[in-house]
C-alpha positions in Angstrom: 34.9 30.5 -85.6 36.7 32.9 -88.3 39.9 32.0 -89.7 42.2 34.0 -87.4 40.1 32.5 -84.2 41.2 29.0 -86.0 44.7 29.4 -86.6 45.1 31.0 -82.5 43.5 27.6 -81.6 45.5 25.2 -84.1 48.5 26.8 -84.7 50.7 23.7 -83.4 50.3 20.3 -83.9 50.1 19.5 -79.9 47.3 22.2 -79.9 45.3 20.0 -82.2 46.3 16.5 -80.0 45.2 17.7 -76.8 41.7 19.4 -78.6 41.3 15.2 -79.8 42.8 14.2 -76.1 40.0 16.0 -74.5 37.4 14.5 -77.1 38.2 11.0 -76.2 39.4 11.3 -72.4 36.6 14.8 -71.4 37.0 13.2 -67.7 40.7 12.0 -68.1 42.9 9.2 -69.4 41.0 5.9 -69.5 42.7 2.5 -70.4 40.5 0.9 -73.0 41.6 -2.5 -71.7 41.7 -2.4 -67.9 40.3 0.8 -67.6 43.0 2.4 -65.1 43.5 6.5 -65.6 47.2 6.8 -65.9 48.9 7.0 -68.6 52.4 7.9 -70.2 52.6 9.8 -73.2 54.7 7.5 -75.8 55.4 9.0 -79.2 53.1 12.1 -81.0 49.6 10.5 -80.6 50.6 7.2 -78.6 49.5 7.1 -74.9 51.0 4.0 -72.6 48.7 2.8 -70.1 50.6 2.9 -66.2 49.0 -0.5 -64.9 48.6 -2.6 -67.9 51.1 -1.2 -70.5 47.9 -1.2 -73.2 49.2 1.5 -75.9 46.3 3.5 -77.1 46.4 6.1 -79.5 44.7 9.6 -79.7 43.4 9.1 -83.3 42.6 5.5 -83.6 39.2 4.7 -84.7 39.0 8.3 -86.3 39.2 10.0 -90.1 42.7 10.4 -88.9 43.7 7.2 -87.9 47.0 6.1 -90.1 47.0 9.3 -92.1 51.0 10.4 -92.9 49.7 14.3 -92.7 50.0 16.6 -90.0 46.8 17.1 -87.5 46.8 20.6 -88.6 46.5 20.0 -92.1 43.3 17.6 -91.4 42.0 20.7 -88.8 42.6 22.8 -91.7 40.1 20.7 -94.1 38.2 20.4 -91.8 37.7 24.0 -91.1 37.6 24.9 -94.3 34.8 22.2 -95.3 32.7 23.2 -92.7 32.6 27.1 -93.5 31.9 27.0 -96.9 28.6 28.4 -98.2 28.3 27.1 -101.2 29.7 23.9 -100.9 33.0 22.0 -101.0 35.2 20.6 -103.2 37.9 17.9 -103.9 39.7 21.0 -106.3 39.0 23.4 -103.6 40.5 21.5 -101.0 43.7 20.1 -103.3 44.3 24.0 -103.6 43.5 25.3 -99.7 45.8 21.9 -98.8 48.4 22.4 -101.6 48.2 18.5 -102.5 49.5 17.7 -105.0 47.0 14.3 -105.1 43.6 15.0 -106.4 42.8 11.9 -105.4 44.0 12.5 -101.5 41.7 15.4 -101.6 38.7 13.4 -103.0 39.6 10.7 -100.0 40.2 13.5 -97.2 36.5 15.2 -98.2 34.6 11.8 -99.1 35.8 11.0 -94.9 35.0 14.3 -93.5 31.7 14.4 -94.8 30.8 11.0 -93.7 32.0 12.3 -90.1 29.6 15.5 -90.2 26.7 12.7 -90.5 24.9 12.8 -87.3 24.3 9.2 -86.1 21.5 9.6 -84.1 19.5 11.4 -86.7 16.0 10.7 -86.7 14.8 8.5 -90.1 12.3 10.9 -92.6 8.7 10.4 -91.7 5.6 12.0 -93.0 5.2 11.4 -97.0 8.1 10.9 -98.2 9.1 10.6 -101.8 12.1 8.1 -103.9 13.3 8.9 -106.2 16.8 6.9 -108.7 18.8 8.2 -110.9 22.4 7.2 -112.9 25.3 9.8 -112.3 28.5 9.8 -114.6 29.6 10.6 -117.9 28.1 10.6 -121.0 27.1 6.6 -122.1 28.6 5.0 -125.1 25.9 4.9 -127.8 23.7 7.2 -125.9 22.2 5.1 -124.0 20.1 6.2 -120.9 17.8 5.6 -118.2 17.9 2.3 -116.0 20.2 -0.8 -117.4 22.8 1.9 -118.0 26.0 1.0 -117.4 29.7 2.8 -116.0 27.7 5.2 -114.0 26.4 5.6 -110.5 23.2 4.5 -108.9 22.0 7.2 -106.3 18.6 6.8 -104.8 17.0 9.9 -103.2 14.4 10.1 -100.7 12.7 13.6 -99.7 10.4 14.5 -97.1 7.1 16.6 -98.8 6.0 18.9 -95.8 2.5 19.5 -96.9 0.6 22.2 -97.0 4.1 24.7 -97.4 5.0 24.3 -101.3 8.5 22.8 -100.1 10.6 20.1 -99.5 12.1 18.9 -96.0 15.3 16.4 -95.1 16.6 14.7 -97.5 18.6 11.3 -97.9 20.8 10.3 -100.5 22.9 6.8 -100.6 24.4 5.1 -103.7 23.1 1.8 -104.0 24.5 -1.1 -106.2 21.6 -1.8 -108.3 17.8 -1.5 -108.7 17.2 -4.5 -107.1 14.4 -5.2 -104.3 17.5 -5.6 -101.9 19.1 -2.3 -102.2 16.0 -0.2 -102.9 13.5 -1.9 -100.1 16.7 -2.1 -98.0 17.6 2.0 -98.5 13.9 2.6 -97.8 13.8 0.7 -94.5 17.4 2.5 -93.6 16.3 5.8 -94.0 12.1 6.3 -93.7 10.0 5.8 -90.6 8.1 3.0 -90.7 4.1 3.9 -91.0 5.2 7.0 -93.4 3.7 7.2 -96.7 5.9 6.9 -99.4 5.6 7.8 -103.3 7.6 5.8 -105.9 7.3 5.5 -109.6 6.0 1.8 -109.8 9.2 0.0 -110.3 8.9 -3.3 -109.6 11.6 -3.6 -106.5 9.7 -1.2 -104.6 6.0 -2.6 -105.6 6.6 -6.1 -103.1 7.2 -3.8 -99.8 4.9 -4.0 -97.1 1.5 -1.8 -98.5 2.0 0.6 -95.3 4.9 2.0 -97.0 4.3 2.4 -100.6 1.5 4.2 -102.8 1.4 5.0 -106.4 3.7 8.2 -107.8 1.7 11.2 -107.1 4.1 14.3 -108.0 4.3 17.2 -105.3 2.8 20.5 -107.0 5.5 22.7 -106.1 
């Protein structure tokens, strides 16, 4: 929706309530406990069962369960995350919010993009290649490559659609070291099993099952 279509929709914090009401309840009130459909509304986000007196509340188990911001400051990031072309970021979203926390930003983005993560995507499949690398600053000493130390381990896995010069899906997960664990592990998370996949030789991914794992062949793209 455009902006103006947004703020008709979310202008008021009991606008963006009911929108989550209706997300949790689409066929009405349900009491997680005894399951009875009545309820009294008891505070902003609060909703007391009739039978059982089971308070349940509107946001609990979401990105905005104990947040201290309004609804329609979260709606707001949300929107705003969502639409952008280019991509998003903490600063940008500090600045659309006016927080004065970087940090809260970071925290509010870092949640709403693990929300926009489909759980029941399908896992790559095909050939796939993995790929790791170290993300941070620059190394004291210069120092590079694995064994590196104060910076991030991300391991990346793509799908190479063959036969089109270009890549497919792509999965990326930061992992806490290069062991046979966290690599084998990400692997198994994220790649169908029976799919080809293309490594460099290290020695944690060597040891998985053969049906999995073949020598590094680079795509010609």
């Amino acid at each position: 929706m455009t902006f103006d279509e947004f703020i008709k929709q979310f202008m008021e914090e009991e606008q963006c309530r009911e929108y989550l009401y209706q997300l949790r309840w689409p066929e009405g009130f349900v009491c997680p406990k005894c399951k009875a459909t009545k309820a009294w509304p008891k505070g902003n986000n609060l909703y007391e069962c009739s039978k059982c007196g089971r308070q349940t509340s509107v946001i609990a188990g979401t990105i905005f369960q104990d947040t201290r911001k309004s609804m329609r400051n979260w709606f707001t990031a949300i929107w705003w995350v969502t639409t952008q072309k280019n991509g998003a970021s903490a600063a940008g979203l500090q600045q659309i919010l006016g927080l004065r926390s970087y940090q809260t930003a970071w925290t509010w983005l870092h949640k709403i993009r693990i929300a926009m993560v489909n759980p029941n995507r399908t896992k790559l499949s095909g050939t796939v290649e993995v790929d790791d690398c170290y993300i941070g600053g620059d190394e004291r000493g210069g120092k590079r490559g694995r064994g590196t130390e104060n910076k991030s381990l991300v391991v990346t896995a793509v799908e190479l659609l063959e036969g089109k010069n270009q890549l497919g899906r792509v999965r990326m997960k930061v992992v806490p070291d290069m062991s046979k664990k966290s690599l084998q592990g990400f692997i198994k998370e994220n790649v169908e099993s029976g799919s080809t996949v293309i490594t460099d030789g290290w020695s944690s991914y060597a040891s998985i099952d053969k049906k999995w794992i073949q020598p590094r062949c680079p795509p010609k793209i």
